[in-house]
TORBA-652459 format. One record per residue (C-alpha): x, y, z; residue in one letter; chain. Coordinates in steps of 0.02 Angstrom, whole numbers. Example, Ala and Ser with C-alpha at 12.3 -4.5 7.8 and 13.67 -1.06 7.14 Angstrom:
r c1: 615; c2: -225; c3: 390; code: A; unit: A
r c1: 684; c2: -53; c3: 357; code: S; unit: A
This chain:
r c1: 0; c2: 0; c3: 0; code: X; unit: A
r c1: 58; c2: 184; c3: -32; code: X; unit: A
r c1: 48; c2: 347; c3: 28; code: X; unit: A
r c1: 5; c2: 486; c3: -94; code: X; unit: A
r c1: 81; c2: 653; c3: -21; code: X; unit: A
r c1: 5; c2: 819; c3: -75; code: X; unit: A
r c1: 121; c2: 906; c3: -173; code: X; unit: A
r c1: 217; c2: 1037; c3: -104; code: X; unit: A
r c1: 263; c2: 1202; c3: -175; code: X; unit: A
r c1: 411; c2: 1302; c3: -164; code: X; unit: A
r c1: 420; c2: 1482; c3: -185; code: X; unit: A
r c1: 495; c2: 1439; c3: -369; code: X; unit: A
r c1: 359; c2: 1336; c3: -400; code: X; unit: A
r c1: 494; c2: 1169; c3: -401; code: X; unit: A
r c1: 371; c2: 1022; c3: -340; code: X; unit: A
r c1: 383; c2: 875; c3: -305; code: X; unit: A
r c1: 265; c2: 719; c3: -408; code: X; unit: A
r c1: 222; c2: 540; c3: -362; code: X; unit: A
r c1: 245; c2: 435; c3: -517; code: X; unit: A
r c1: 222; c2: 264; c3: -519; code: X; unit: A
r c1: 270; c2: 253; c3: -345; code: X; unit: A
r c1: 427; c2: 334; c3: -367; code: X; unit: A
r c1: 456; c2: 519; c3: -332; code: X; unit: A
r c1: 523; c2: 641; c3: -458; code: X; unit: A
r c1: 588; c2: 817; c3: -428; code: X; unit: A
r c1: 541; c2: 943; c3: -554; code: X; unit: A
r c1: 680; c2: 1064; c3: -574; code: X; unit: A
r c1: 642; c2: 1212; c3: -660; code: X; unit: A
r c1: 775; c2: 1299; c3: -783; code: X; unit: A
r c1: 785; c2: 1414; c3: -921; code: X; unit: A
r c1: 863; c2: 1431; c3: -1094; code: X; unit: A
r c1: 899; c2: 1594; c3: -1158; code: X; unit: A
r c1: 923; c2: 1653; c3: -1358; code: X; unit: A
r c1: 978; c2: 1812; c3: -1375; code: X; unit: A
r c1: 1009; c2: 1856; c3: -1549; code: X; unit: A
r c1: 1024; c2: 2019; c3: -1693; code: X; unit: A
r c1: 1026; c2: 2002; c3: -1876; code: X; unit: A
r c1: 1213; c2: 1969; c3: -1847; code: X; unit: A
r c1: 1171; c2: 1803; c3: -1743; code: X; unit: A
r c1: 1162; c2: 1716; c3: -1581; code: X; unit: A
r c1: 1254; c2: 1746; c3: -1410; code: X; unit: A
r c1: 1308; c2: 1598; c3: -1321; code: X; unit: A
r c1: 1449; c2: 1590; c3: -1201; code: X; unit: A
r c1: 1605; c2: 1490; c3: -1193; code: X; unit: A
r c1: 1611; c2: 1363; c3: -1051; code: X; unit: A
r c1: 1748; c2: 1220; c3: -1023; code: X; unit: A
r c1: 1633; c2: 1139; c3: -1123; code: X; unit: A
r c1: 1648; c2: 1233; c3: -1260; code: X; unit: A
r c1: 1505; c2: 1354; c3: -1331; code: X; unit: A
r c1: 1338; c2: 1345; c3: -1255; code: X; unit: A
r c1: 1184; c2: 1446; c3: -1263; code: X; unit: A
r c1: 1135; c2: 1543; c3: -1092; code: X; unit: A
r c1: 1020; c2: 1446; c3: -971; code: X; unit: A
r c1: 1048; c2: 1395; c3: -793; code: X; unit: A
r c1: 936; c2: 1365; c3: -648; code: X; unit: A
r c1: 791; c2: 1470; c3: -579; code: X; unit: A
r c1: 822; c2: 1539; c3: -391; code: X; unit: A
r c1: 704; c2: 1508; c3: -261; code: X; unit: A
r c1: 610; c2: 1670; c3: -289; code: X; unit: A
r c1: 646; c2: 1720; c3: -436; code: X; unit: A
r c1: 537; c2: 1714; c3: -627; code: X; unit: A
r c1: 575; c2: 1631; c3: -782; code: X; unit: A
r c1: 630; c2: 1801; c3: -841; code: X; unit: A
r c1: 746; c2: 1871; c3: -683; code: X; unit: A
r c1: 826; c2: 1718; c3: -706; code: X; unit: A
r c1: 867; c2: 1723; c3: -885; code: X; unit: A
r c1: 922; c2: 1916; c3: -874; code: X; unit: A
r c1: 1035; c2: 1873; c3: -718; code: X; unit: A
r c1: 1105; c2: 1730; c3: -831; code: X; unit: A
r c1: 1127; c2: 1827; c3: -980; code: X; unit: A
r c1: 1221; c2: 1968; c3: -870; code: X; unit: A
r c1: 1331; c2: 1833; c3: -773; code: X; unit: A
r c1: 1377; c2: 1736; c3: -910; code: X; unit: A
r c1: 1386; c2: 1853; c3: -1041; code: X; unit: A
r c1: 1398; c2: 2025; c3: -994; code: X; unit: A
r c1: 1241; c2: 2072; c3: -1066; code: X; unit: A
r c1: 1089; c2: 2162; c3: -991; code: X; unit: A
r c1: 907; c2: 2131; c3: -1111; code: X; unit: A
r c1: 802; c2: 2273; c3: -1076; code: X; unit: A
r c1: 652; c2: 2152; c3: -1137; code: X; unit: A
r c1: 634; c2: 1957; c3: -1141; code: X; unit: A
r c1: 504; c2: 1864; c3: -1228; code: X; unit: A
r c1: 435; c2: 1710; c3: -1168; code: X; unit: A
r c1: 441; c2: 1592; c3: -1294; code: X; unit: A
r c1: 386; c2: 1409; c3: -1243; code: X; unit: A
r c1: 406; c2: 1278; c3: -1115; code: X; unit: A
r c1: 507; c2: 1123; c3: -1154; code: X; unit: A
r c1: 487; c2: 957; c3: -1016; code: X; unit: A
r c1: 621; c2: 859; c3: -1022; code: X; unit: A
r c1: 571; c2: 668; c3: -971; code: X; unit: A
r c1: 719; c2: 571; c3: -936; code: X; unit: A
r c1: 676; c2: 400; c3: -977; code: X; unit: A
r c1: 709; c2: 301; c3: -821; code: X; unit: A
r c1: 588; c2: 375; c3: -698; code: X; unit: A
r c1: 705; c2: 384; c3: -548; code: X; unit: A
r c1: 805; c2: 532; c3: -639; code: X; unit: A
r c1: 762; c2: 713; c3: -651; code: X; unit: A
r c1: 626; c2: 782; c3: -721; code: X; unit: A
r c1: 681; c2: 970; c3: -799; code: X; unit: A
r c1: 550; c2: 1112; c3: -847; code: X; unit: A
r c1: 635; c2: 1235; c3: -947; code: X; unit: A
r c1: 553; c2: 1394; c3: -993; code: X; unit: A
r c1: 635; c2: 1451; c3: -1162; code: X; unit: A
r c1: 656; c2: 1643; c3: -1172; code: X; unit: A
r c1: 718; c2: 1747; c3: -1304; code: X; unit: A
r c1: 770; c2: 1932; c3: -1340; code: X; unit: A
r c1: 825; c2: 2052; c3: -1465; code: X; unit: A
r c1: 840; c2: 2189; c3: -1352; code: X; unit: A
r c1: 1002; c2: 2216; c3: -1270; code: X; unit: A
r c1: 1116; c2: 2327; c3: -1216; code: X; unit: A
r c1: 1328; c2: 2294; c3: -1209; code: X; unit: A
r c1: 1434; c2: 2190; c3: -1349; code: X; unit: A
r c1: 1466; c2: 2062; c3: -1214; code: X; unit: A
r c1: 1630; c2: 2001; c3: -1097; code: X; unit: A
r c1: 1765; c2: 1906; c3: -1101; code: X; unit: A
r c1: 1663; c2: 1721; c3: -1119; code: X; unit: A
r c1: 1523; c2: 1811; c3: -1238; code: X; unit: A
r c1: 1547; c2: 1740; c3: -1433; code: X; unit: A
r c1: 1415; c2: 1786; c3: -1554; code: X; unit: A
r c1: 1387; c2: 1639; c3: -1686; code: X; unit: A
r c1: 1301; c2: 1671; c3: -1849; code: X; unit: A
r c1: 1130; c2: 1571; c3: -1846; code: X; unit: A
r c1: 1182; c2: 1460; c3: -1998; code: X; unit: A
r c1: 1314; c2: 1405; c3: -1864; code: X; unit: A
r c1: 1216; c2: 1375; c3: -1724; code: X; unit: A
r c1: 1178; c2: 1197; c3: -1747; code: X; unit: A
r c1: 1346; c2: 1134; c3: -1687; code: X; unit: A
r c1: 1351; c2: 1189; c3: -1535; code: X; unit: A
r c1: 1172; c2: 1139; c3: -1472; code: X; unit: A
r c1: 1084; c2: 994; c3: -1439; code: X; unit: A
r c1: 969; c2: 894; c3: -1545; code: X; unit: A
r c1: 815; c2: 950; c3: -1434; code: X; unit: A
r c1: 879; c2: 1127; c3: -1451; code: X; unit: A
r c1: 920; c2: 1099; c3: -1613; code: X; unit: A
r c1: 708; c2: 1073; c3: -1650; code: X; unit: A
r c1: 658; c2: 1228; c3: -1562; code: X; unit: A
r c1: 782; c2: 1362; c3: -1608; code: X; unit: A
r c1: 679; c2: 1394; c3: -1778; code: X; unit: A
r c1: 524; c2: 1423; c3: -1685; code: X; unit: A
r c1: 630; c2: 1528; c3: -1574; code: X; unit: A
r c1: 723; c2: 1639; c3: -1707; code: X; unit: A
r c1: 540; c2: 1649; c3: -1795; code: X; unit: A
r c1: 469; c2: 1708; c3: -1645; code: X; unit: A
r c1: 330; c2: 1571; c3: -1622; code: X; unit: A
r c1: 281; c2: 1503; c3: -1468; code: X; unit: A
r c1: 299; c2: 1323; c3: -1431; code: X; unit: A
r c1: 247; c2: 1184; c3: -1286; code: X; unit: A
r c1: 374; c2: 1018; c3: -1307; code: X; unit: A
r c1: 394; c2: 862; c3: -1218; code: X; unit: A
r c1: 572; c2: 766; c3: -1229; code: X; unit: A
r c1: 604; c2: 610; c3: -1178; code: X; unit: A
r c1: 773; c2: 578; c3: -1150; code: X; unit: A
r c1: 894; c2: 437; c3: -1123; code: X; unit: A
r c1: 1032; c2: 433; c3: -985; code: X; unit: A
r c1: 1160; c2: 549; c3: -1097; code: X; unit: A
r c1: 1028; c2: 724; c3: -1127; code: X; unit: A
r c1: 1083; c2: 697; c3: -1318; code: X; unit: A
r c1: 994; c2: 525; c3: -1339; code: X; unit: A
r c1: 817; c2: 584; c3: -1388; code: X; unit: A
r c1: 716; c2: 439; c3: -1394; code: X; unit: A
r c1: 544; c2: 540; c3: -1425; code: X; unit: A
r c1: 466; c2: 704; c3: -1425; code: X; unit: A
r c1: 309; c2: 798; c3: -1436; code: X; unit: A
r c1: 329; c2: 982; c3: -1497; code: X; unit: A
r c1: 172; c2: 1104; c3: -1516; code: X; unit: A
r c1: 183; c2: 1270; c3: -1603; code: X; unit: A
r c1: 33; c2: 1382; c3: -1493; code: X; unit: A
């Protein structure tokens, strides 16, 4: 016999599920495009390039967490984000992970970026993102908005299936 606990919510809206049996922790996480007719800004991490995203504080929005990621990593401040779809990434074995990753995007910004900014022309882009990234990015750069589920094997490149809505 089990116990179904009521969910509880933190204040950045991380909770946790009962699946199966087996609890899951939703983390929540965003992925940031910023890009200009010139191309996209990612930023260079050991590694190598990556776009922006990063984990939402306790506290904080989808978008104060993508413009404090865009400034830390990049040196950039976006004077407006838009929020551009929602992407659930469903690892396969149901012990791991669960990630909810708000997708934002912006094409107002202020600053040429530091040290670890590198802006990649969008014909480019495709080698240094994922293959789940790699399906959203044109609704991104076209400014559509999008719901997606991913499931995932162990390695976040295996995609073993996916659901991807344009709204």
């Amino acid at each position: 016999m089990s116990v179904v606990e009521k969910p509880k919510q933190k204040a950045n809206k991380e909770a946790k599920l009962v699946l199966r049996g087996e609890r899951a922790l939703i983390k929540n996480e965003v992925q940031c495009y910023v890009f200009n007719t010139q191309g996209l800004l990612f930023y260079k991490s050991d590694k190598g390039l990556m776009p922006i995203g990063g984990e939402i504080k306790s506290g904080e929005s989808p978008q104060q967490a993508a413009a404090r990621l865009i400034y830390e990593k990049a040196g950039i401040v976006v004077n407006a984000l838009q929020l551009d779809g929602e992407v659930l990434f469903m690892p396969k074995d149901a012990n791991n992970v669960q990630r909810r990753v708000f997708v934002l995007s912006s094409t107002d910004f202020s600053g040429s970026g530091n040290a670890n900014a590198e802006w990649v022309r969008k014909e480019e882009a495709n080698k240094h993102i994922s293959k789940c990234e790699a399906l959203i990015l044109p609704l991104v750069l076209s400014r559509k908005k999008f719901r997606a589920r991913f499931v995932i094997g162990p390695s976040c490149d295996e995609l073993i299936s996916y659901q991807l809505d344009e709204l």
